[in-house]
C-alpha positions in Angstrom: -13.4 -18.5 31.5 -15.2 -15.9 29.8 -15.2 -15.9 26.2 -13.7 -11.9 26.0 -10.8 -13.8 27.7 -10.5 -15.9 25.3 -10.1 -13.8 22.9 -7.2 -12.2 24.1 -5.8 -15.7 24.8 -5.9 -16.4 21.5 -4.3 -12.7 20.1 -1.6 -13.0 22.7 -0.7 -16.6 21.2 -1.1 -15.3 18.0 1.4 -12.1 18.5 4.1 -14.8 20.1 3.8 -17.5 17.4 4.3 -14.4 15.3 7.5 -13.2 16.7 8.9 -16.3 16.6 9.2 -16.1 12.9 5.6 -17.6 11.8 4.2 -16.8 8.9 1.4 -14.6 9.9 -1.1 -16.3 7.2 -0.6 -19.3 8.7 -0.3 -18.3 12.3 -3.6 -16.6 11.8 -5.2 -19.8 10.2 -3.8 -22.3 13.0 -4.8 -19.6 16.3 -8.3 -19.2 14.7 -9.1 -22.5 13.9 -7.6 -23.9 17.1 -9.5 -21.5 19.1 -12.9 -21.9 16.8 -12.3 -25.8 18.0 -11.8 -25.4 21.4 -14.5 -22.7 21.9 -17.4 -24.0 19.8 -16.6 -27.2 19.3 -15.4 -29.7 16.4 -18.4 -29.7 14.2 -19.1 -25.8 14.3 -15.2 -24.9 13.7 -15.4 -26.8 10.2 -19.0 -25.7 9.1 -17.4 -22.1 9.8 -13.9 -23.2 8.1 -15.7 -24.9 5.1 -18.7 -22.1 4.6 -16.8 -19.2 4.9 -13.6 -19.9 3.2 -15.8 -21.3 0.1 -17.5 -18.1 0.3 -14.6 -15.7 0.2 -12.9 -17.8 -2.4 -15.7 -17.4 -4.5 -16.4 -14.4 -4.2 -16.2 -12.1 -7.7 -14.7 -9.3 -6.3 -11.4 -11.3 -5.2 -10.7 -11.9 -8.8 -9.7 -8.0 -9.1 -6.3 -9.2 -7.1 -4.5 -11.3 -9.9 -6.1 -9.1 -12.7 -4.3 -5.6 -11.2 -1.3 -7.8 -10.1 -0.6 -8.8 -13.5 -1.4 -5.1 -15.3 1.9 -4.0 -13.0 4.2 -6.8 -13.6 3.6 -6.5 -17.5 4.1 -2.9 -17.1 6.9 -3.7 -15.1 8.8 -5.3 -17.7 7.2 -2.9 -21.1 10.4 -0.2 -20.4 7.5 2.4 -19.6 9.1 2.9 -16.3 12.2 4.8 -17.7 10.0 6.9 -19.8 8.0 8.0 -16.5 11.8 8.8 -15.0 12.7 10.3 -18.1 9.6 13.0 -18.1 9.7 13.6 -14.6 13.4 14.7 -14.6 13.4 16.7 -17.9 10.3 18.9 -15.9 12.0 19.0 -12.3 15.6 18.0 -12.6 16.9 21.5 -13.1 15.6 22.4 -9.6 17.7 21.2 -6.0 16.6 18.2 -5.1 15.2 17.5 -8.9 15.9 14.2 -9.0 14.6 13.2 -5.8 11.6 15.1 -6.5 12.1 13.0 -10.2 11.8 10.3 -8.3 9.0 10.4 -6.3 6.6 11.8 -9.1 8.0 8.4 -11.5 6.9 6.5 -8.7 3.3 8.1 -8.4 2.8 7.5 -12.0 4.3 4.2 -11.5 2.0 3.5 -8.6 -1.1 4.2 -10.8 -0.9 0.8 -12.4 0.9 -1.3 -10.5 -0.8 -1.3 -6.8 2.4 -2.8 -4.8 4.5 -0.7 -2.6 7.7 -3.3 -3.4 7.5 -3.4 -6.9 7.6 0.2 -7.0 10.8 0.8 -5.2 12.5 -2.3 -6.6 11.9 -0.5 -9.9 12.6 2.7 -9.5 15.3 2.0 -7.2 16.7 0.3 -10.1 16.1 3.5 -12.5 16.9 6.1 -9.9 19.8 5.2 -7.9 22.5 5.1 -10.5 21.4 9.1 -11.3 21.1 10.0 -8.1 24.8 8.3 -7.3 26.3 10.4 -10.6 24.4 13.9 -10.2 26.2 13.2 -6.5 23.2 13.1 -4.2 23.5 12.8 0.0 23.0 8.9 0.2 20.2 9.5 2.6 18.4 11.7 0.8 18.4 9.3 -2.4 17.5 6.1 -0.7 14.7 8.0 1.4 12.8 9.3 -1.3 13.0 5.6 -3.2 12.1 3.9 -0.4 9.1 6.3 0.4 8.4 6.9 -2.9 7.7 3.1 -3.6 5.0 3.5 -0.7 2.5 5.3 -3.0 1.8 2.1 -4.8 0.0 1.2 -1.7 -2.0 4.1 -1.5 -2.8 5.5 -5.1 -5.1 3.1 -6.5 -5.3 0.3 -8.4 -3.9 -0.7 -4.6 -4.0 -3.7 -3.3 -4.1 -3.2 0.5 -7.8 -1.2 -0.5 -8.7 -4.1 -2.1 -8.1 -6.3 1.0 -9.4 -3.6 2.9 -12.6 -3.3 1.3 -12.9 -7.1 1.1 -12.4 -8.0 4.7 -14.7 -4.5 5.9 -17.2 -4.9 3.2 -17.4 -2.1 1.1 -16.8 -0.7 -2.5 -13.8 -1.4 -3.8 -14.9 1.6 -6.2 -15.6 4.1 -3.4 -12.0 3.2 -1.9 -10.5 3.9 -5.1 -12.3 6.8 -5.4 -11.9 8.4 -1.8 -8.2 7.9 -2.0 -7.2 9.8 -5.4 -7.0 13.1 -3.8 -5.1 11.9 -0.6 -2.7 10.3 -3.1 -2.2 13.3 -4.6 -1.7 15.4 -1.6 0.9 12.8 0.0 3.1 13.5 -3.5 2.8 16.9 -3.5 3.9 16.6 0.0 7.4 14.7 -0.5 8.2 16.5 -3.4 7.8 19.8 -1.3 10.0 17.9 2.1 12.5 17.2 -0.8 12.3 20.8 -1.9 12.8 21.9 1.7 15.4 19.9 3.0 17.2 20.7 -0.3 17.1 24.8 0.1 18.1 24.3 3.4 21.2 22.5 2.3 21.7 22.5 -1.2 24.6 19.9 -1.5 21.8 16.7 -0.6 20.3 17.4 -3.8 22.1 19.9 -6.5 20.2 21.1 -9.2 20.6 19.5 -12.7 20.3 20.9 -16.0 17.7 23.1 -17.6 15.7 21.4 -20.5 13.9 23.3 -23.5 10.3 23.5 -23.0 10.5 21.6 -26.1 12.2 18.7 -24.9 10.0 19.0 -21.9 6.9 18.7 -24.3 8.7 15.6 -26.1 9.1 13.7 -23.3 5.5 13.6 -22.4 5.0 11.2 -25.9 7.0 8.3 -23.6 4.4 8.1 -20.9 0.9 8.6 -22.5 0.4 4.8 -22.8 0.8 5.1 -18.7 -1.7 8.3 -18.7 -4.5 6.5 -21.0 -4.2 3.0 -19.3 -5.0 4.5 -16.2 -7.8 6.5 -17.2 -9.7 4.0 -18.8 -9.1 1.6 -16.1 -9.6 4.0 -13.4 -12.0 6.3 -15.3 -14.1 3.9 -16.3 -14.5 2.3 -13.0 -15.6 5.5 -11.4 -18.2 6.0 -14.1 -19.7 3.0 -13.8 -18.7 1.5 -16.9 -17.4 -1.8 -16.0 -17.1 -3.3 -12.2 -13.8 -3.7 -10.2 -13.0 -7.2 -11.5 -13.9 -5.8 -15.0 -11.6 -2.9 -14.8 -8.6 -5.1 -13.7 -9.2 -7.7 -16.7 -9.4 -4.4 -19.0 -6.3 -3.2 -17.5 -4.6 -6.5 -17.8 -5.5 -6.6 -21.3 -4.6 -3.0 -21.9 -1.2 -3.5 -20.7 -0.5 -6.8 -22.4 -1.7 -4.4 -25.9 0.8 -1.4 -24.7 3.7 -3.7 -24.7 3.1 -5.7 -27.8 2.6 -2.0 -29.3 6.0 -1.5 -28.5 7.3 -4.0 -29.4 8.7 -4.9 -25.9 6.5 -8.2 -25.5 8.5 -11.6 -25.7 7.2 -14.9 -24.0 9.9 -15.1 -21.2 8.6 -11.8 -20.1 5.1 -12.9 -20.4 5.9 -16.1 -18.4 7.9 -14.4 -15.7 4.8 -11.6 -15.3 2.6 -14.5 -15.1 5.0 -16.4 -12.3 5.2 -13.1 -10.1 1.6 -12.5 -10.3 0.6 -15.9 -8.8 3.3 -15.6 -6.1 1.8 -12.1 -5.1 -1.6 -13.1 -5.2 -0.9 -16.4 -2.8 0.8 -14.5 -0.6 -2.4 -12.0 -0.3 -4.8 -14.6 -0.8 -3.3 -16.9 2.2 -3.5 -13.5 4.3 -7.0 -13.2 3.7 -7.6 -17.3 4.3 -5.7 -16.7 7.7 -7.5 -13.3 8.2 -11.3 -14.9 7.6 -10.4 -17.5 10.1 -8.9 -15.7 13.0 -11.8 -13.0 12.2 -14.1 -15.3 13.0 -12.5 -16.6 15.8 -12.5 -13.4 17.3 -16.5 -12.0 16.9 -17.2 -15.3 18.4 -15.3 -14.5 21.1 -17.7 -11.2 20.9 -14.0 -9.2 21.5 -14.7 -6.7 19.3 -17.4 -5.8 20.2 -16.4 -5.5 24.3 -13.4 -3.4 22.8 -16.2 -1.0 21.3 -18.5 -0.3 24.1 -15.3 0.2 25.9 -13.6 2.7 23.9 -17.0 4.2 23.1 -17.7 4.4 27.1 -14.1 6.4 27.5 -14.0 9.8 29.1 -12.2 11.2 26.4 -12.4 12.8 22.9 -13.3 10.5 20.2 -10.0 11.7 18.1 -8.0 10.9 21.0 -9.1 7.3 21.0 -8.3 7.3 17.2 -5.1 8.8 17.4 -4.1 6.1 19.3 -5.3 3.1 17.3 -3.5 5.1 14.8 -0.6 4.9 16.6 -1.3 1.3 17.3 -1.1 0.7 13.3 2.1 2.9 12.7 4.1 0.6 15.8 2.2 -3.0 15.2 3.4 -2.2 11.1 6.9 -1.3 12.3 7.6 -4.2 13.8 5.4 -6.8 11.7 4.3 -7.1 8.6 2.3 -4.4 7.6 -0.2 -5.9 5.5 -0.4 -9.1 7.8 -0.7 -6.8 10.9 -3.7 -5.0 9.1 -5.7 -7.8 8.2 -5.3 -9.4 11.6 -5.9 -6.0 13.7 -9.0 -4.6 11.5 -11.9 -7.1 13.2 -10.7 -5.4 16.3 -10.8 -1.8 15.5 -12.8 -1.2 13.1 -16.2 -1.3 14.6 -14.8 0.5 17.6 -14.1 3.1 15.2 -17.7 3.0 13.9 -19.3 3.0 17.2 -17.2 6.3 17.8 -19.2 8.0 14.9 -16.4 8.1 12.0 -17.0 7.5 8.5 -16.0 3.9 7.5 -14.5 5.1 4.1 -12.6 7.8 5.4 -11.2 5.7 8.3 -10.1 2.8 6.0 -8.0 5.4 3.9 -6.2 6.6 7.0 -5.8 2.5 7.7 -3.9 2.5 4.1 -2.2 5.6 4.8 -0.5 4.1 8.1 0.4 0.4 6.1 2.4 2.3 3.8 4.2 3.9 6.6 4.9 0.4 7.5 7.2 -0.4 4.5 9.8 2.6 5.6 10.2 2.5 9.2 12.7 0.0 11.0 12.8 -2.3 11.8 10.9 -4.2 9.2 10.5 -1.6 6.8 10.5 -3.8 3.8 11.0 -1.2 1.3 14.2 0.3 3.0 15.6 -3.5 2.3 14.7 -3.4 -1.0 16.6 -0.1 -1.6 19.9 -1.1 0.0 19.9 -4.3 -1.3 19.4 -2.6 -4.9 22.9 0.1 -3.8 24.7 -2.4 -0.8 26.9 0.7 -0.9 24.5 2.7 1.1 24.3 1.4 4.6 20.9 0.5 6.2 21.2 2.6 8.8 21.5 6.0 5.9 18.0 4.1 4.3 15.8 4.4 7.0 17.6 8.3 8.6 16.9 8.9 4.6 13.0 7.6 5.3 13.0 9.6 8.6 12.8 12.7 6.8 9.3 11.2 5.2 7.8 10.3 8.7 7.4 13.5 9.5 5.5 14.0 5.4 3.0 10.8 6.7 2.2 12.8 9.7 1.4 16.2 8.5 -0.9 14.2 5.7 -2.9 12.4 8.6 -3.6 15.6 10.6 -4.6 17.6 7.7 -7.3 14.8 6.9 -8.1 14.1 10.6 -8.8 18.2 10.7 -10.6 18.0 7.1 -12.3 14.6 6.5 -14.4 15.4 3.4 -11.1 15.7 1.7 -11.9 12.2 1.4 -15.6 11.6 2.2 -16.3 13.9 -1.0 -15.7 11.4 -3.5 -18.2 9.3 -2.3 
């Protein structure tokens, strides 16, 4: 058998040991080394097992994980969050569809130190739905913009899923962080405007709230400067080459921990239970990369990847077609999967294909992220959805993700306009 079909041997087991419930750290982990064993034999599976996991695992750069894991829990639990709701509202709540629009601008501020897509709708779902319930919003349009609102603590950084990203693809975790401000940017102002719409259409989704003094408006700004400042000295400093990656996320750690004592909000059960979520995150991720370092190298052995990129690259069609699709592939593999496991799994495939095709590797792995985060709103998986109706049982799963549908069509205008205008992201770097 040739090893190509191999290859696909071992995906195929991988995709059914997957649907039947597997963890897909552990599936990845048990294919790859099972095929590594049977392919090149006992001794070269555990010199690659041994070598390559001691190498990841001490690697500098994976350190950053933890570090930005545990700035978002402590911020999670400082109160800061209902200051960011509190702001946003008092500057668009008097407009229709406000506090949607309230929403989804908490969670982008949110978002900009936390780096997970859950966490940010568990909490502003927490916040949000109880004033979206009283100032009588349409069900759908209130668990839709939570749910996709949470999504931009994927993409605006510090974000995990780059981190992984730029880990598993070998680049800059700073030229990621970079590349993706202004798409995370444009994807906000892009809800806020499908709230606006869908909300002039038919004003009783999302009535208009009341009218704040520029004054109070001006006030309410003093609650979220510790957010503002934390990010751009993290953030900021990154970019300007002040500290590394790993160094920015033990500042921001710090500068959290300092924010909350500051306001007086620090106890040691809080401190413990930051510290307990944080390690639970970060196995979770760092098992997905164990799995994913494993499997990878399962596959190039196999020389897959690279028979799928002279392949696509031999294709009779347009390049952008070809991408589109794997696009496409990402959007339906992170509908029905975990998005984050179907990623790391999918990327050793893909991603030189991509490259042989010409495109810019930063640029592509910000339309990767983009895609992921659709992953946490579209059924059937759609963890964020979950998270939302478990927060208001009232609302029925089936309103959560017609409430997301209306975003879909947000993540799809976003993609095209940086498919047609890539140095909307190559710029930065």
């Amino acid at each position: 058998m040739d090893p190509t079909s191999i290859g696909l041997i071992g995906i195929i087991a991988l995709l059914v040991a997957i649907f039947l419930r597997m963890p897909v750290s552990f599936t990845m982990f048990i294919v790859g080394f099972v095929g590594l064993f049977l392919f090149m034999g006992k001794e070269a599976a555990f010199n690659i097992l041994s070598a390559d996991i001691w190498g990841q695992f001490s690697s500098y750069t994976l350190a950053i994980i933890p570090l930005y894991v545990f700035m978002g829990e402590i911020i999670f639990r400082s109160g800061i969050t209902q200051n960011l709701f509190d702001a946003a509202y008092k500057w668009l709540g008097q407009y229709k569809g406000g506090m949607a629009s309230t929403t989804i601008l908490a969670s982008a501020g949110f978002s900009s130190i936390c780096g997970s897509n859950t966490a940010t709708a568990a909490t502003m779902g927490t916040i949000a739905l109880p004033e979206l319930k009283k100032y009588k919003y349409d069900q759908a349009i209130s668990a839709g913009s939570v749910a996709t609102g949470g999504t931009l603590g994927i993409l605006i950084p510090p974000s995990t899923v780059l981190i992984v990203i730029a880990i598993q693809t070998q680049q800059s975790v700073q030229d990621l962080f970079a590349a993706v401000l202004l798409p995370g940017i444009l994807l906000t102002t892009l809800m806020i405007l499908t709230v606006i719409f869908l909300c002039q259409r038919n004003p009783e989704l999302g009535p208009a709230g009341p009218k704040f003094p520029m004054s109070e408006k001006l006030k309410s700004l003093k609650g979220v400067i510790p957010v503002f400042v934390l990010f751009a000295f993290v953030i900021g400093g990154l970019f300007y080459g002040l500290f590394t990656p790993t160094e920015s996320g033990a500042f921001g750690a710090f500068g959290a921990l300092l924010i909350t004592i500051a306001m007086k909000k620090f106890t040691w059960k809080r401190l413990v239970e930051a510290l307990d979520s944080t390690i639970r995150s970060t196995a979770m991720v760092l098992f997905l990369v164990v799995g994913a370092v494993v499997f990878g190298r399962f596959i190039t052995a196999t020389r897959l990847p690279f028979a799928v990129a002279e392949f696509v690259s031999n294709l009779a069609v347009p390049s952008v077609i070809i991408l589109i699709a794997i696009l496409l592939i990402y959007v339906i593999g992170g509908a029905i999967m975990d998005a984050l496991g179907f990623l790391i799994l999918s990327i050793p495939i893909f991603f030189p294909a991509i490259i042989m095709l010409g495109y810019d590797p930063v640029w592509f792995s910000i339309l990767l992220c983009i895609v992921t985060s659709l992953g946490g709103i579209t059924p059937p998986v759609g963890v964020n959805a979950f998270i939302v109706q478990g927060i208001s049982k009232e609302i029925p799963i089936t309103t959560v993700f017609k409430g997301t549908g209306y975003f879909i069509v947000t993540y799809t205008i976003l993609v095209a306009i940086l498919i047609l205008f890539p140095q909307l992201v190559t710029f930065a770097v």
